[in-house]
C-alpha positions in Angstrom: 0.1 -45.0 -1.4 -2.5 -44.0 1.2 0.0 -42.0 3.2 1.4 -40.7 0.4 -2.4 -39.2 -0.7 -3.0 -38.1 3.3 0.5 -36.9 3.3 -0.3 -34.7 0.3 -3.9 -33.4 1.7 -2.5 -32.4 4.9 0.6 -30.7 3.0 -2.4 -28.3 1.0 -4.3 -27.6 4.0 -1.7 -26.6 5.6 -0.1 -24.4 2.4 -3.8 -23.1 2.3 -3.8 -22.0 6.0 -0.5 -20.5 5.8 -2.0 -18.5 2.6 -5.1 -16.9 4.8 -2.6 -15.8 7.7 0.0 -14.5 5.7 -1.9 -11.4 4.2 -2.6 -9.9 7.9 1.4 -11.1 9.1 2.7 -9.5 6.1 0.5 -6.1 6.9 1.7 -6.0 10.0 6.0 -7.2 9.1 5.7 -4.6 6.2 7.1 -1.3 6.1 3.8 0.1 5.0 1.9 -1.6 7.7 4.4 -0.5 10.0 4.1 3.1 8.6 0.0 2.8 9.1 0.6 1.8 12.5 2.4 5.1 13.5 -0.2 6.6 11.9 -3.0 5.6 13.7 -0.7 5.9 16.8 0.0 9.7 16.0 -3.8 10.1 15.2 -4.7 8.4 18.3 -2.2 9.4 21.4 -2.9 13.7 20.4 -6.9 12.8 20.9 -6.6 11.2 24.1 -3.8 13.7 25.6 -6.1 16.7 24.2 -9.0 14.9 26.0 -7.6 14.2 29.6 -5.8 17.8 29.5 -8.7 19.4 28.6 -10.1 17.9 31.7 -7.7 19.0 33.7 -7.3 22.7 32.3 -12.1 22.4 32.9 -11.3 21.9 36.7 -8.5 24.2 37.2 -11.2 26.7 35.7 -13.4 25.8 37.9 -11.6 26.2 41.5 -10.0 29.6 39.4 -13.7 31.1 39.2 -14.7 30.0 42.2 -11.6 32.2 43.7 -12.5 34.8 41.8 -16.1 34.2 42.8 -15.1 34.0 46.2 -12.8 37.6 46.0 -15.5 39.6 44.1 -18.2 38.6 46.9 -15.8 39.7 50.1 -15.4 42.9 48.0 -19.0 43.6 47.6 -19.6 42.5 51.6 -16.9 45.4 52.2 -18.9 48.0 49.9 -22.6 46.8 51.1 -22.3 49.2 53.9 -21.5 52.4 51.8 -24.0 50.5 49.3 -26.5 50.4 51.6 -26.4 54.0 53.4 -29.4 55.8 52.3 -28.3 59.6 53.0 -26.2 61.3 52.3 -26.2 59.7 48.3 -22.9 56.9 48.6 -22.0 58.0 45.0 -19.7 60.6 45.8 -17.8 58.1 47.8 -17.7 55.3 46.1 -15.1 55.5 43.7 -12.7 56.3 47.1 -14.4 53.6 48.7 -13.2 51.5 45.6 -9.9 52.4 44.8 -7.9 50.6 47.6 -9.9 47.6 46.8 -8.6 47.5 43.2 -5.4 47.1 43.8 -5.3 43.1 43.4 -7.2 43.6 40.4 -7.2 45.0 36.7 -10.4 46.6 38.1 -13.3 47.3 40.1 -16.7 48.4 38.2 -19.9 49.2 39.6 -23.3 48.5 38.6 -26.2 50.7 39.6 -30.3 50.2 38.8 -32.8 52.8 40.9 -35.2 50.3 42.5 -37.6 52.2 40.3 -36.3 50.9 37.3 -36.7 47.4 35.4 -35.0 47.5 32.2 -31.6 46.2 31.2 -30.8 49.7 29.7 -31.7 51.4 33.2 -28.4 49.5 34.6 -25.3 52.4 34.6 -21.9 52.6 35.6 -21.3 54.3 38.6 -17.8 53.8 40.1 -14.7 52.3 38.3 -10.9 51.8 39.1 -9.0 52.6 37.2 -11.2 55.4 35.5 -12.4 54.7 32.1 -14.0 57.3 29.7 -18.0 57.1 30.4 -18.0 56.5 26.3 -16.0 53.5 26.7 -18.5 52.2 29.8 -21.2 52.8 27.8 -20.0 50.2 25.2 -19.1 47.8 27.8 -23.0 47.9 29.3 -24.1 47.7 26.0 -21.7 44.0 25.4 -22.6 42.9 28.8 -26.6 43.2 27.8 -26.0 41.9 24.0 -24.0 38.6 25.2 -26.9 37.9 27.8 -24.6 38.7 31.1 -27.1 41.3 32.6 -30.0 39.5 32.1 -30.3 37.2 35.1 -28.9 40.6 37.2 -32.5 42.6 35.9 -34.8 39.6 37.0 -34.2 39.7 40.4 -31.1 41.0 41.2 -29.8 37.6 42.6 -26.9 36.5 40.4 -23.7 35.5 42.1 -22.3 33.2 39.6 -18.1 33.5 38.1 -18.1 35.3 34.6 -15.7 34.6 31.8 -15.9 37.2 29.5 -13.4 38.5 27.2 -13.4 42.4 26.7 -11.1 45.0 26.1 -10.7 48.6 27.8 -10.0 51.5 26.2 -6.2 51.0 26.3 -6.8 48.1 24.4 -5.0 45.7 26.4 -6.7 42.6 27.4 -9.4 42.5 30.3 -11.3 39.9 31.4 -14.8 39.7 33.2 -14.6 37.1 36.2 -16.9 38.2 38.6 -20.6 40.0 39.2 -21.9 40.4 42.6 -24.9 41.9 43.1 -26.0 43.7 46.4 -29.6 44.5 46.6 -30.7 48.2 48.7 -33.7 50.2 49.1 -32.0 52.5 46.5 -32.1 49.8 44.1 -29.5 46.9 42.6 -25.9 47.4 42.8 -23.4 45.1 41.2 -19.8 44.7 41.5 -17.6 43.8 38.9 -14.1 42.5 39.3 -11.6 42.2 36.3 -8.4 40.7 36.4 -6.3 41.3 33.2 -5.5 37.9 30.6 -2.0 37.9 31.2 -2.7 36.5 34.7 -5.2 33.7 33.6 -2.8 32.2 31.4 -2.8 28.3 31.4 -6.2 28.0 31.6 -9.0 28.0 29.1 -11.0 31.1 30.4 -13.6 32.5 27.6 -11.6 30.7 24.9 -12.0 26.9 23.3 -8.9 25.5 25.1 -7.2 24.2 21.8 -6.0 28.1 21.7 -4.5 28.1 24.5 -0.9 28.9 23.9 0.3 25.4 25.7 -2.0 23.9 23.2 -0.4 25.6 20.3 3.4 25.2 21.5 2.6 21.6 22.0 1.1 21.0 18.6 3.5 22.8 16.6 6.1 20.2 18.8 4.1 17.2 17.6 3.4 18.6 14.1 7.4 18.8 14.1 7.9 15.3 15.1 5.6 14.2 13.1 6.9 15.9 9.9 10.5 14.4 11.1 8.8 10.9 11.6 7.1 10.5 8.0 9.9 12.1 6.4 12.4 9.1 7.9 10.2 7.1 7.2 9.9 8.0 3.4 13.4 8.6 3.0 13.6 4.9 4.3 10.8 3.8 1.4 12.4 5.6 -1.1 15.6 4.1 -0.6 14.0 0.5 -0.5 11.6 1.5 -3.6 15.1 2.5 -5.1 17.3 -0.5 -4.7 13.9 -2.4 -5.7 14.0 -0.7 -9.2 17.5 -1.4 -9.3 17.5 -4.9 -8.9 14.5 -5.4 -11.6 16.8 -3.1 -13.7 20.1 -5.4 -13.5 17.6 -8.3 -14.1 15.8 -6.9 -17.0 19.0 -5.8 -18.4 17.9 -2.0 -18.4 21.0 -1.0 -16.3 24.1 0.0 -18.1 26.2 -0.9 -14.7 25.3 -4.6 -13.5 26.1 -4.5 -10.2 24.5 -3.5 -6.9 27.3 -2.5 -4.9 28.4 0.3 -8.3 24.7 1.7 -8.5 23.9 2.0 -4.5 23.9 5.4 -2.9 22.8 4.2 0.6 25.5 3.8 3.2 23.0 1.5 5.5 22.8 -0.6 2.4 25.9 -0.9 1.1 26.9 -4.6 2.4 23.4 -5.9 1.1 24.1 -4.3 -2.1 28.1 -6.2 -2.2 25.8 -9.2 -0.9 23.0 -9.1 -3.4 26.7 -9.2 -6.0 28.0 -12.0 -5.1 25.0 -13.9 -5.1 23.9 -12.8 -8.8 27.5 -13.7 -9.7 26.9 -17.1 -8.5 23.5 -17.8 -10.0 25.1 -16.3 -13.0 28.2 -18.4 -13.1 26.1 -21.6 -12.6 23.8 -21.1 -15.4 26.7 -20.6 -17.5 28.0 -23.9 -16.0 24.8 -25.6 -16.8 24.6 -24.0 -20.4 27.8 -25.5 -21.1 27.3 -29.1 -19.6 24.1 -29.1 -21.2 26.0 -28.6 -24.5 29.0 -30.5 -24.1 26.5 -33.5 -22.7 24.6 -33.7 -25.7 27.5 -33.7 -28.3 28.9 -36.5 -25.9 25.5 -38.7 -26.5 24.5 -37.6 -29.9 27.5 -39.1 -31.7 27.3 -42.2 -30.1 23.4 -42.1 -31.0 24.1 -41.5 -34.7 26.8 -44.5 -34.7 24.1 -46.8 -33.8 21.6 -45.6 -36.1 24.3 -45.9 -38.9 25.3 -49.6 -37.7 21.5 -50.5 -38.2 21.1 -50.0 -42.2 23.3 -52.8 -43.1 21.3 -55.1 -40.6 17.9 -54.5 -42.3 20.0 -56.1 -45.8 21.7 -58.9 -43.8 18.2 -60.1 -41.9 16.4 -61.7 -44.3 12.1 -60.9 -45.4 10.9 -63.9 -44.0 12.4 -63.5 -40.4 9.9 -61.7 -38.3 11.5 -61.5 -35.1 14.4 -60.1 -36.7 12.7 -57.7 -38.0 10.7 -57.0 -34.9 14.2 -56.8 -33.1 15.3 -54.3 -35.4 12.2 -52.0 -35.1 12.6 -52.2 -31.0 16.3 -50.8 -31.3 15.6 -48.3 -33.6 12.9 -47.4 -31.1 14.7 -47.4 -28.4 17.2 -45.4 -30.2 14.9 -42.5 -31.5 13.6 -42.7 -27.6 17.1 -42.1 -26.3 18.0 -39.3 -29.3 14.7 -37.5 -27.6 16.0 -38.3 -24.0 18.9 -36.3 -24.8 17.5 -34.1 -26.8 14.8 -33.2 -23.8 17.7 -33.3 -21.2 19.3 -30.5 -22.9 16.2 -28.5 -22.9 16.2 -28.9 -19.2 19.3 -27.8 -18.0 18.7 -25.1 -20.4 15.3 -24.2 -19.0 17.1 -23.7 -16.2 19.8 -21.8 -16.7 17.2 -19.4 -17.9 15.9 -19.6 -14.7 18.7 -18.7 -13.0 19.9 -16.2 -15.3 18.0 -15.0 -18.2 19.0 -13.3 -21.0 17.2 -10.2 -21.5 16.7 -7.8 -24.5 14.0 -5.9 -26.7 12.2 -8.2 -29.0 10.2 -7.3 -31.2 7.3 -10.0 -30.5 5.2 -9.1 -33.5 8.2 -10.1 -36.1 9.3 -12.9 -34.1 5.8 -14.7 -34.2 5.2 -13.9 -37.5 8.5 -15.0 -39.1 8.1 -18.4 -36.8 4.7 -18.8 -37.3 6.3 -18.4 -41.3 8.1 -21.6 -41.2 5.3 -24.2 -40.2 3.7 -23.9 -43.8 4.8 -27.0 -44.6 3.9 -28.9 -41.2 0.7 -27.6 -41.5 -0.1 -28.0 -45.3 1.1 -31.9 -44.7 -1.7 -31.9 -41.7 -4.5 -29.8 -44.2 -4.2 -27.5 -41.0 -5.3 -24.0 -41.5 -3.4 -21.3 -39.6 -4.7 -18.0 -39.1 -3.5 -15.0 -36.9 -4.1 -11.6 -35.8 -0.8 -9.8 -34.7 -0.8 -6.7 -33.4 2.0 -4.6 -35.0 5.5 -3.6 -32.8 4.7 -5.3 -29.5 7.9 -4.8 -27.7 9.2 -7.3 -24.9 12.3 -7.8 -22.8 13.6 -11.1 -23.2 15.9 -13.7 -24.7 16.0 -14.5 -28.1 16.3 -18.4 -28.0 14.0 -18.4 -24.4 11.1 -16.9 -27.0 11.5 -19.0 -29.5 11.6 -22.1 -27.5 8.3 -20.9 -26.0 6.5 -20.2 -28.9 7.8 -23.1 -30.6 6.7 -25.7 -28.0 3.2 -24.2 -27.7 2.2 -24.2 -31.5 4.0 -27.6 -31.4 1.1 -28.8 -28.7 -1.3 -27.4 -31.0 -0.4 -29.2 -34.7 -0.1 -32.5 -32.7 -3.0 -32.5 -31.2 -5.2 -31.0 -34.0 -7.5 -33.1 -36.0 -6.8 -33.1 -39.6 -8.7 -30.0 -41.7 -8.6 -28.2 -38.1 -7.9 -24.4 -38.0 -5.1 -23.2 -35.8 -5.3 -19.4 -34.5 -3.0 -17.2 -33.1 -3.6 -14.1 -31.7 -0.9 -11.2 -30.1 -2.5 -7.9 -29.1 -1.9 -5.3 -26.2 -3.5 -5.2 -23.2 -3.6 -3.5 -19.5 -1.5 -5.8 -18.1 1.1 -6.1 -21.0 1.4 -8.3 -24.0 -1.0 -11.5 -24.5 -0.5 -14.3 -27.0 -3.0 -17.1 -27.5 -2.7 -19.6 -29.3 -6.0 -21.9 -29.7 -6.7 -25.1 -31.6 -9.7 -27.6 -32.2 -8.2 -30.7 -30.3 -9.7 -32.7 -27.6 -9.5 -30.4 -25.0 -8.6 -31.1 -21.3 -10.6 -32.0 -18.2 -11.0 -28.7 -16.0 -9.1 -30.9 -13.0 -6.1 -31.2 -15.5 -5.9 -27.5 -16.6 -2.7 -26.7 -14.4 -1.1 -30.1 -14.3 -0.3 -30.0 -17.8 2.2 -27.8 -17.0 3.8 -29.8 -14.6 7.0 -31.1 -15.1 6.9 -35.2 -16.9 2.8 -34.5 -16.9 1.6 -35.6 -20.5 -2.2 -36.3 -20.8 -2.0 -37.1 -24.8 -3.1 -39.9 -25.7 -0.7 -43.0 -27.5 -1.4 -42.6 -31.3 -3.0 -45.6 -32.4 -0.4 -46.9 -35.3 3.1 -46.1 -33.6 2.7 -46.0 -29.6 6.5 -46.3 -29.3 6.6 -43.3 -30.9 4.1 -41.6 -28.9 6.0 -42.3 -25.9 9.5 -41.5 -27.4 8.5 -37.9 -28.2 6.1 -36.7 -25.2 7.4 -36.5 -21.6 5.2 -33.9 -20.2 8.3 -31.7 -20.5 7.1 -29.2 -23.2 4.5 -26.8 -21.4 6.8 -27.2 -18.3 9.8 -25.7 -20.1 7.0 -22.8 -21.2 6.0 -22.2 -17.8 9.7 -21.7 -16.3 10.9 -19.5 -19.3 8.1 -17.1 -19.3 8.4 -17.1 -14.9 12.2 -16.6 -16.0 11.3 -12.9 -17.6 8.3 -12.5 -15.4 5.2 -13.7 -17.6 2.6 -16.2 -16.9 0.7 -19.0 -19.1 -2.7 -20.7 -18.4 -4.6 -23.2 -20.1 -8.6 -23.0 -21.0 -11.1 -24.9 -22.2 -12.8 -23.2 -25.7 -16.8 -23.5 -25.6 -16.5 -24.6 -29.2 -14.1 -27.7 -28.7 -10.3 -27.2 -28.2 -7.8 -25.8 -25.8 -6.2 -22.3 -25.5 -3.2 -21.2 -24.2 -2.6 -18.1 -22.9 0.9 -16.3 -22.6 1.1 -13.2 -20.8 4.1 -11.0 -21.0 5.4 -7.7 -19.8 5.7 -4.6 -22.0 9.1 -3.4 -22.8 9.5 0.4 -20.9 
């Protein structure tokens, strides 16, 4: 008996530990986890590319400008000595002086400040290759001293840093600033400013956040693709589960005109599952019927037999004589024994029944409302002979799927439970009303109650905490086997309800019966 109890410890510990691993196995198993995972992982890999490309594209800016750098500053050591002649005036040279140098470039510009000057308006365009309109210059000084570019230039005429500016000439086709170089003269500061055109920075971020460049754009209108492809497969894949889900609670509710898998299923992939999913329903079906029948033809085997005995004992009762005792006495055993094994057979058949529900149970609309009320109808006279009071509160047209005889044999067995165990003068009450989840029935009475430990085991199968009645304990035993609440529990699973057991404040026991709403 020891092992047995250390046997059945270890057995919950275990079920309890499976229970705390099993919501974080079944995240990650489940479609829906899985679906989160590529998520995260489609969140995740575009952050980290963007990241260490972005890098990349920073340094190839880098050695680009310092090229460029590099390019501008030979071209303003080849113009320093023109730059730096003091007479005759190198203006009227320089844009020949510049021209040959521009042909690697978009364009050469230059820069001039009289040494007499200080301000950043004082700075004018002097030479440029190809020519642009002196209108057109003028609005390209004025950008260069509004975005801060000349400002360094009119401190001390110093600068030789790579520029990445963004401008457009007067043709409108895309310039951009790479390069000032500064050359300081008696005659005051010269710069020279080198332009390459956009079309030949292309691949690299240059005056520009680099998610604009146009690899960055091809590549996410790729992934956005994918990932539009990847989400859809997946949903299509959902749906089709979410489908054949519905499907299956349909054939089992009996809301599907066509009862078959295989006849309803539109998904190739799923087609042997559904022919599967057929045969097995067929079996479960054709084995309830099996166990409906035996359970049937079973009984009428044993009840005739059972009512032959009880027949053969009247005439004993006149044959024994008064003053024999243990006649007597043997005479009240059999007939005992007799009404113990009419309920034996009575409660076998409600087994196999039970669960041939279980297997395969009936379903159709009932209206619960009429049903409890026309039952709870017919116990006048088993409660009047108990001075039981009954009063209800039904909620009108509650609407259930389920079997007719499963329903009744639920509700019958509860309110049974509660006139048996109710004191005389006790109220009975019965409640059915809507809710949330679906339809609840409770039933409550004023009877001893049950130990909070017990609550659940009552609805275990051959559990009966009642106690023996005091004048006829054969009797007690003949008619409660624990088998009652059971039966309740695996009908309402059968149609997918519940039941529970509480304790009133007041005194008495409750039993709750949820059920859901017919669609």
């Amino acid at each position: 008996m020891a092992r047995a109890e250390q046997a059945a410890k270890l057995t919950k510990v275990k079920s309890a530990h499976r229970k705390k691993l099993r919501p974080l196995g079944g995240a990650t198993r489940s479609l829906l986890g899985k679906l989160v995972l590529l998520l995260l992982v489609f969140m995740t890999v575009p952050v980290i590319l963007y990241s260490e490309f972005r890098q990349a594209d920073s340094e190839k800016r880098r050695l680009l400008l310092d090229s460029v750098r590099a390019q501008g500053r030979l071209i303003a050591e080849g113009l320093r000595p023109l730059l730096s002649r003091e007479d005759p005036s190198p203006l009227p040279e320089l844009n020949d002086a510049v021209k040959p140098l521009a042909a690697n470039f978009a364009g050469i510009k230059v820069l001039f400040r009289p040494a007499s000057e200080h301000g950043l308006e004082d700075f004018f365009f002097v030479a440029s290759e190809p020519p642009v309109p002196a209108a057109t210059l003028k609005v390209e000084r004025d950008r260069l001293i509004e975005r801060g570019v000349l400002d360094k230039l009119a401190e001390s005429c110093q600068m030789q840093v790579p520029i990445a500016l963004r401008h457009l000439q007067g043709s409108d086709a895309g310039e951009l600033l790479t390069s000032i170089t500064p050359v300081t003269t008696k005659a005051g500061c010269w710069a020279v400013i080198t332009t390459h055109k956009s079309t030949e920075m292309l691949g690299t971020a240059i005056d520009q956040p680099y998610w604009k460049t146009i690899e960055v754009r091809v590549a996410s209108a790729i992934y956005l693709g994918m990932a539009i492809f990847t989400f859809g497969l997946f949903y299509s894949i959902w749906r089709s589960i979410m489908r054949f889900r519905d499907m299956a609670r349909g054939i089992g509710e009996g809301r599907s005109p066509v009862k078959g898998f295989a006849a309803q299923n539109e998904v190739p992939e799923l087609s042997e599952v559904a022919e599967e999913f057929d045969r097995m329903t067929g079996a479960l079906s054709d084995s309830a019927e099996s166990l409906r029948r035996a359970a049937e033809d079973n009984a009428h085997a044993f009840k005739t037999p059972i009512a032959i005995m009880r027949q053969s004992l009247a005439p004993l009762h006149r044959f024994i004589p008064g003053d024999n005792p243990r006649g007597k006495r043997a005479l009240e055993v059999i007939e005992e024994s007799v009404d113990r094994l009419d309920y034996l057979v009575a409660s076998a058949r409600r087994l196999d029944q039970a669960t041939a529900e279980l297997l395969d149970a009936t379903r159709e609309k009932i209206n619960l409302s009429r049903l409890v009320e026309r039952m709870l109808g017919a116990y006048a006279d088993s409660l009047a002979s108990r001075n039981l009071t009954l009063s209800m509160s039904v909620q009108p047209e509650i609407v259930i799927r389920a079997g007719q005889d499963l329903m009744e044999t639920v509700i019958e067995n509860v309110i049974d439970n509660a006139v048996e165990i109710s004191p005389e003068g006790a109220e009975i009450r019965v409640d059915l009303r809507r809710a949330k989840s679906g339809a609840v029935l409770i039933v409550r009475d004023r009877g001893p109650g049950i130990a909070p430990e017990n609550l659940e085991r009552i609805f275990e199968r051959y559990v009966s905490l009642r106690d023996r009645q005091k004048d006829h304990p054969a009797e007690s035993d003949a008619r409660h086997f624990g088998i009652g609440l059971w039966i309740v529990r695996r009908n309402l699973q059968s149609i997918g309800g519940q039941v529970w057991a509480e304790n009133r404040p007041a005194g008495g026991l409750a039993i709750v019966i949820g059920l859901p709403i017919a669609p």
